[in-house]
Structure formats: C-alpha cells, structure tokens
C-alpha positions as CSV (number, residue, x, y, z in Angstrom):
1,X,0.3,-22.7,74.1
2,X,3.4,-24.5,75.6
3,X,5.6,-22.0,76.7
4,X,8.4,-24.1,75.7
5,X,7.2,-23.7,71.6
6,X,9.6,-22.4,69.0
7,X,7.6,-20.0,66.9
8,X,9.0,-19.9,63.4
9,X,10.5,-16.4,62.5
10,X,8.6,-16.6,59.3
11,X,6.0,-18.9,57.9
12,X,4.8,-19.2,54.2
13,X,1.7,-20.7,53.5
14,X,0.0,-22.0,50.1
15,X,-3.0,-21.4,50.9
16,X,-5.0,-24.1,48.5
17,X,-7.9,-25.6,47.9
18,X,-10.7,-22.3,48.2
19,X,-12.6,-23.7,44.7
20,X,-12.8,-27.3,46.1
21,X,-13.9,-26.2,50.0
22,X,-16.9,-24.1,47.6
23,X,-18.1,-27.2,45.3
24,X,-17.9,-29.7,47.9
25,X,-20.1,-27.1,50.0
26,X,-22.4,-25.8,47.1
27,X,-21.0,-22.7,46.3
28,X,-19.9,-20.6,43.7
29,X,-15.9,-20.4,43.2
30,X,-16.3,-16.9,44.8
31,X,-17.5,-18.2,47.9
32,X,-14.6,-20.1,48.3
33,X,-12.3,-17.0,47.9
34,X,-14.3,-15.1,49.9
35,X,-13.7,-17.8,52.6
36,X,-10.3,-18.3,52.0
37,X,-10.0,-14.4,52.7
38,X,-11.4,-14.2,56.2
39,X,-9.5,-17.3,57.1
40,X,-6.3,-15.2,56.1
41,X,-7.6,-12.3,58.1
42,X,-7.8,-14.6,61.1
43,X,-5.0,-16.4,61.0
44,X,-2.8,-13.0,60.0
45,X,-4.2,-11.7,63.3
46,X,-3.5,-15.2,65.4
47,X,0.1,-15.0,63.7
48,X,0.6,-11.6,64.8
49,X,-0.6,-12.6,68.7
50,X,1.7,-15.3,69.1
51,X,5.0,-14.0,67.6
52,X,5.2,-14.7,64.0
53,X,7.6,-11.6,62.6
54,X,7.0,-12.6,58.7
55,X,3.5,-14.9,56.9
56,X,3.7,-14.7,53.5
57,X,0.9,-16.2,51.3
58,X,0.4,-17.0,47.3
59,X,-2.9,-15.3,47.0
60,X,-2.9,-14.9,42.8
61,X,0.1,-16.7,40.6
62,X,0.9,-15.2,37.1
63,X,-0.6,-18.7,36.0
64,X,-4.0,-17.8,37.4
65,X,-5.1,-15.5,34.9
66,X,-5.7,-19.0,33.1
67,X,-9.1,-19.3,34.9
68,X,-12.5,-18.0,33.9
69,X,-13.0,-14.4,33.5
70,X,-15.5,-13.9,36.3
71,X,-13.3,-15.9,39.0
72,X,-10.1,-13.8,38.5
73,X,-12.3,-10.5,38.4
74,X,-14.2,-12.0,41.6
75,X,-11.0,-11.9,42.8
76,X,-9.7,-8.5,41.9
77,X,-12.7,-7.3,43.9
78,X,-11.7,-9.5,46.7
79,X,-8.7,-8.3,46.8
80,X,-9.7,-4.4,46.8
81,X,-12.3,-4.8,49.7
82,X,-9.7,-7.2,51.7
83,X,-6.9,-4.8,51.3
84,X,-9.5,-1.9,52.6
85,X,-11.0,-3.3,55.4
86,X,-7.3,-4.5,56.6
87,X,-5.9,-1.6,56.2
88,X,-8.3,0.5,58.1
89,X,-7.5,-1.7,61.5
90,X,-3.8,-1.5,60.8
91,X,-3.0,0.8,63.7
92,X,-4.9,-1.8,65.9
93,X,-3.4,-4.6,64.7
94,X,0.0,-3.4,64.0
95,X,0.3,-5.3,60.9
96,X,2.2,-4.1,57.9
97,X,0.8,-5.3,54.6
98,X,3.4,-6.0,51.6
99,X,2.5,-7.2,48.2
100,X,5.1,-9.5,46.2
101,X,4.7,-9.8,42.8
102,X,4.2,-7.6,39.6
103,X,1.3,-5.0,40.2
104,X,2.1,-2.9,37.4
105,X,-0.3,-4.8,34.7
106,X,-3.2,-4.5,37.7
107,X,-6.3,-2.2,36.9
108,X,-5.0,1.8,38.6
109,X,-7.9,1.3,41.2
110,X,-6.5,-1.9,42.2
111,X,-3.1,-0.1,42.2
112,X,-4.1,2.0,44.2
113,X,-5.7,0.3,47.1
114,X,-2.7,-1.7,47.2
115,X,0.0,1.2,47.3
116,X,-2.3,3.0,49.9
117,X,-2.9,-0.2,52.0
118,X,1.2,-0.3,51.6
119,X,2.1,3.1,53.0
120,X,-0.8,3.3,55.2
121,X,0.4,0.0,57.2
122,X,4.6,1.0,56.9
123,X,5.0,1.8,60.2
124,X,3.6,-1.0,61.8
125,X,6.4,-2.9,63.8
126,X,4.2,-6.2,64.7
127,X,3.5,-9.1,61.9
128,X,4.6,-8.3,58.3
129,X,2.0,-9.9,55.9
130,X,3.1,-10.5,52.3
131,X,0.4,-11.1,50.2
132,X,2.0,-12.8,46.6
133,X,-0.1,-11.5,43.8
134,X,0.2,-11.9,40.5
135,X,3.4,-13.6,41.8
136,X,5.8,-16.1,40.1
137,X,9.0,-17.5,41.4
138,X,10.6,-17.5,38.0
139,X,9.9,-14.5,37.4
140,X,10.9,-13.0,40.7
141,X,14.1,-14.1,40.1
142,X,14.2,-13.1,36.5
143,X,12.9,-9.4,37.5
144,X,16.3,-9.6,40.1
145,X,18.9,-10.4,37.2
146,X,17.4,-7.4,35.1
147,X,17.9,-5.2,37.9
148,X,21.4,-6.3,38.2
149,X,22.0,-6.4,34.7
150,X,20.8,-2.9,34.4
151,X,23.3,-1.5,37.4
152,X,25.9,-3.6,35.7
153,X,25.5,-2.0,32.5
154,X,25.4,1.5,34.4
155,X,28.6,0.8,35.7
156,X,26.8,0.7,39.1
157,X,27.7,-3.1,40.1
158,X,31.0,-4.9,38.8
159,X,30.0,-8.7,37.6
160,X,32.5,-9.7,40.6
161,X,29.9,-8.0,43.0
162,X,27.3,-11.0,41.9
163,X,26.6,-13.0,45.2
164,X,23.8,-14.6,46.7
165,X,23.5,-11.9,48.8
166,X,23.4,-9.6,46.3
167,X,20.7,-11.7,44.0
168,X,18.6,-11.7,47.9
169,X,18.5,-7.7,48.1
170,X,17.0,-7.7,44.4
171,X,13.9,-9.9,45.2
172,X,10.6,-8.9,46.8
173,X,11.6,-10.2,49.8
174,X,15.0,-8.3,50.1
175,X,15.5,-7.4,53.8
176,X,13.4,-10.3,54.9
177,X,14.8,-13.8,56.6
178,X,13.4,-16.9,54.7
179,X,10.6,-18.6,55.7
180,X,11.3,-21.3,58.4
181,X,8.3,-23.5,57.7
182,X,6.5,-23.7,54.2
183,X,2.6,-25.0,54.8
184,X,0.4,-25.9,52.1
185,X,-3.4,-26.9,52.5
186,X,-6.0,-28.9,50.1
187,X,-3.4,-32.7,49.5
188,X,-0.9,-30.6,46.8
189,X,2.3,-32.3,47.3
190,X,4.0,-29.2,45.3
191,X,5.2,-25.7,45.7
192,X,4.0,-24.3,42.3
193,X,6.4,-21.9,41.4
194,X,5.8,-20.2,45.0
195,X,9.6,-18.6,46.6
196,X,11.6,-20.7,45.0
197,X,14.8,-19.0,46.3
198,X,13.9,-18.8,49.5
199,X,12.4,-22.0,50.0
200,X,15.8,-24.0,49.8
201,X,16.4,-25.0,53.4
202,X,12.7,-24.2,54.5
203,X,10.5,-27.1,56.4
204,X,7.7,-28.2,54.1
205,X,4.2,-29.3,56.1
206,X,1.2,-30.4,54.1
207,X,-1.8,-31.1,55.4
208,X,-5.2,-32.1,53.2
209,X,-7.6,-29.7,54.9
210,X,-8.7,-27.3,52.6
211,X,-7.8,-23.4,53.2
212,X,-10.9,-22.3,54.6
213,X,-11.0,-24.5,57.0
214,X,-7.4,-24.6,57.8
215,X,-7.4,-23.0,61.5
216,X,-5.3,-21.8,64.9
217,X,-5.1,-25.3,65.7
218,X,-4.0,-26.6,62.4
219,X,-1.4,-23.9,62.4
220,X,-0.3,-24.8,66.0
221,X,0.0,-28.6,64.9
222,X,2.1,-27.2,62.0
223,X,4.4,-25.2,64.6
224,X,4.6,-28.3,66.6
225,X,5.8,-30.5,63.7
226,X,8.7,-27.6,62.9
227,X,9.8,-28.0,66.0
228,X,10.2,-31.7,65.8
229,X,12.4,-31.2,62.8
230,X,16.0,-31.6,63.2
231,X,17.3,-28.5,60.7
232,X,20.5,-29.1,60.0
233,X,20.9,-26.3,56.7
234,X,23.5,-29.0,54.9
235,X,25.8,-30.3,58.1
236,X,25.7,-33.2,59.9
C-alpha cells in the first residue's frame, strides 16, 4: 500500500447482494450468507492490519424478518457460530465486537453468544467491529429520544440540555466518530435505513460487485476513491 494513503478512521459498509452472488452461482440463500460471513471475517481482519479504528456493517435490518422463515433462521445460526468462532481469536486479533441494534426480541441463546462475544472482546484496543443486527436507523434514533424523554421526565436532563451532542451519546454508536466512507456492494444506489445520523457528511462509494466477492483490493480502490474526495463538511 502507498505509504502516502489516508486510511479512513471509520468505514461503514452495506454489505449487499449475498442472495444474488448464491443464485447466480447455484446455491441456496444460505450459501450466500454463509459467504458473505467469511468475507466479513477477512476483511474485518485486513481492516484491522491496515489501521481502520471503526467498520461497521448492516448484517440483519428490522425489515428483514420479511423474508422466508428458513433464511432469517439460517441466519440466526450464522450469526451464533460467526460470533463464536470470532470471538474465540479475539485476543489474537485484537478486535472488539459490538452489536447495534435491538437484541432484546432475539432468542436467549442468541443473546447470549452476543453479550459473551461482547464482553469477551471489550478489551481489545485494535479494530472495533459493529455488527448492525436487527438494526434500523429510525428506530435508533427513536430508541435515543425515549431515552432522553425518560431523563427529562426524571428531572435528569432540562429540555435546554437537547443538542446534537446530546441526541449522539444516546445512539448505539455514542462514543464513536462517524464513518468517513459509506461502501455498499451488489448496484444498490441506496442506504436503506442504515445510520442515518451519522451518515450526513460521510463519502458514499458503490460498487456492483456482489458482497462475497467484494475483497482487499476492492476495499483499497474504495480507500483510494475517499482520498480523492475533496470533504469540505458544508464550507467552501
């Protein structure tokens, strides 16, 4: 890699197109998952080598329960056995594992693995992976007003304390920057609900490769399109 390359802080990645990269290969919906999950795996690791601090991904939406019964359980499993095998190499890695999004309606063995993956991985000081399950943007920000609603009506927060900053410390991604550079795969000219607070002032990148095959040279082209942008956050 040029040593001259400008490595976005954090990148967010859409990572779509798993159920096409199957049926235009002869597989099963599942096999495209399954794909799509050791390309994460790989990439998570190449992110973490090159000195990416934050990749966060939309792995499930609160739209996807829409699909076929055995899809979203093939991917509840998926999931599970991802979240196990990733967590067991954490120490090698060094990569901490957050989930975004509402786990609380989740099966308690699914629950599980994710809160154990979570504190099992909370010391680990390289790449931050957040994984967006069972995640909507609406209703991220929805979940934040509640919470400052409810401190409001505890006489915790004065309505005059209501900032942006504020409304950013009640999201799932409180404590985090926002993501430099926004990539989505499989021709989707969209963000689908995905971060829509944080995506304000983030570069977009699309790209028509599906997921699965979306790899470390992909992601370097991506990197070297981001730093051909001139980001100018609303001045001249």
């Amino acid at each position: 890699m040029d040593n001259g390359t400008n490595i976005p802080q954090h990148i967010a990645i859409i990572m779509d197109g798993n159920r096409r990269w199957a049926k235009e290969n002869g597989k099963i919906a599942s096999d495209g998952h399954r794909a799509g999950a050791e390309n994460l795996e790989n990439l998570a690791k190449y992110c973490n080598k090159i000195g990416v601090k934050f990749l966060t991904v939309y792995a499930f939406s609160t739209e996807n329960w829409k699909r076929e019964e055995q899809e979203v359980s093939a991917l509840m499993i998926l999931l599970r056995n991802y979240l196990k095998k990733f967590s067991k190499s954490a120490n090698e890695d060094n990569i901490k594992i957050k989930v975004l999004g509402n786990i609380e309606i989740l099966d308690s063995g699914l629950k599980k693995s994710i809160n154990d993956t979570i504190e099992r991985t909370k010391n680990c000081t390289g790449l931050t992976l957040n994984i967006a399950f069972n995640y909507g943007g609406r209703a991220e920000i929805t979940n934040a007003m509640k919470k400052i609603a409810t401190k409001i009506k505890n006489n915790e927060l004065n309505i005059e304390d209501i900032n942006e900053n504020l409304i950013q410390q009640n999201l799932y991604t409180e404590n985090q920057p926002e993501p430099d550079l926004l990539i989505r795969t499989g021709g989707e000219l969209r963000t689908s609900n995905f971060l829509p607070w944080q995506l304000v002032y983030s570069e977009f990148y699309f790209i028509d490769k599906y997921w699965p095959d979306f790899d470390e040279k992909d992601l370097l082209e991506a990197i070297q399109v981001f730093n051909k942008r001139n980001r100018k956050f609303g001045g001249k």
